[in-house]
C-alpha positions as CSV (number, residue, x, y, z in Angstrom):
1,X,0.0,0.0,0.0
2,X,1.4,3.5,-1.0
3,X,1.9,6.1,1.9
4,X,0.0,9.3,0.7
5,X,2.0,11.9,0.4
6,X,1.5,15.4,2.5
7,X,-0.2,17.4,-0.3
8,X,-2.5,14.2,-0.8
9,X,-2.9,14.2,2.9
10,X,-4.0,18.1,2.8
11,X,-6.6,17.8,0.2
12,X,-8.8,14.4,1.6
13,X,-10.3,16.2,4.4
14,X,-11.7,12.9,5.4
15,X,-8.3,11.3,6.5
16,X,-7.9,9.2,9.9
17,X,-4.4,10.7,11.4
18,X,-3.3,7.4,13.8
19,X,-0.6,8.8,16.2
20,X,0.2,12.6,17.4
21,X,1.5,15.9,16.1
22,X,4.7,16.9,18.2
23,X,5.3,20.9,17.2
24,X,8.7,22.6,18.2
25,X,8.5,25.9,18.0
26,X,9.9,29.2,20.1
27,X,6.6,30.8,19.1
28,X,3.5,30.6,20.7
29,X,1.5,31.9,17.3
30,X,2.5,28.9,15.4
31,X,0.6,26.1,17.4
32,X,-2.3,28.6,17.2
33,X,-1.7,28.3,13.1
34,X,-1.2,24.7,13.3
35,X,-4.6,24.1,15.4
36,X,-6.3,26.3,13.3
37,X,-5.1,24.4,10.0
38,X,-6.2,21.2,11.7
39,X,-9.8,22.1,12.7
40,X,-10.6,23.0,9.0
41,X,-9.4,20.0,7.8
42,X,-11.6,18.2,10.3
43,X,-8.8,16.4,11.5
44,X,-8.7,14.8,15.0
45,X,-5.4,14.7,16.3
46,X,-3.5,15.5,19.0
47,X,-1.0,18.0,18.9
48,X,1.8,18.4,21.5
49,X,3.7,21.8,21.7
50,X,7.5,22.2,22.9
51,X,9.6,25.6,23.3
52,X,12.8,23.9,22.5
53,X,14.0,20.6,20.8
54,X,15.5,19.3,24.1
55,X,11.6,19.6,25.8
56,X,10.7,17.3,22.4
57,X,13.6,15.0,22.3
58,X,12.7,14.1,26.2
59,X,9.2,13.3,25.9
60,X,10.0,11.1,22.5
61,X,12.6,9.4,24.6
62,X,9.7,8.6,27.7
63,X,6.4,8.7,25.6
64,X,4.7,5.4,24.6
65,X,2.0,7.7,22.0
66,X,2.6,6.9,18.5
67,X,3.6,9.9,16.4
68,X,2.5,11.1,13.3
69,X,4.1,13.8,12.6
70,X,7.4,16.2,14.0
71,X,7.1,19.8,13.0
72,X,10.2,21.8,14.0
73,X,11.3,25.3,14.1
74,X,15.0,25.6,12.8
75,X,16.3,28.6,15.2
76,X,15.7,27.8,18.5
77,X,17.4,27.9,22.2
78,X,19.0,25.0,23.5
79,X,18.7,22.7,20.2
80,X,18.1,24.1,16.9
81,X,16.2,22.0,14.2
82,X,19.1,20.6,12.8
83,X,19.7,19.0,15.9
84,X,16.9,18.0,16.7
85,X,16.7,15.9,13.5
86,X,20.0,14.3,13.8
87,X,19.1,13.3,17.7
88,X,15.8,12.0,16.2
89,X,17.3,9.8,13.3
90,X,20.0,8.6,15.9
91,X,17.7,7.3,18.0
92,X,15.3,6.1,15.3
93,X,12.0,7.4,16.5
């Protein structure tokens, strides 16, 4: 079976997420965006927000929720983006 890809994704409105959103992201308007985006889709899915990639990294490490999908700032304190990616595909989340 093919994996849809994200623009596929975007335009079936009646899609089933299975798993959680994790957002990384210094600002606070950008969850707002995200939520927003999600409610017109009429998709229902949990979405966890962290202020820095270390917050993320940490409750990936100690989580037993399935994720979805990791949506990451690039310029952030403690761990940028780039980071953050390279500790995810080390630890194959």
């Amino acid at each position: 079976m093919k994996t849809p890809s994200a623009t596929e994704l975007a335009k079936d409105t009646t899609t089933k997420v299975i798993g959680k959103i994790i957002l990384i992201d210094d600002e606070k308007y950008e969850k707002e965006l995200l939520e927003k985006a999600l409610r017109e889709k009429q998709w229902d899915v949990k979405v966890e927000y962290f202020n820095n990639g270390m917050e993320a990294l940490e409750h990936m490490r100690t989580t037993k929720d399935e994720l979805f999908l990791v949506i990451s700032d690039m310029n952030m304190p403690k761990m940028s983006g780039l980071e953050l990616k390279k500790a995810i595909d080390e630890e194959k989340f």
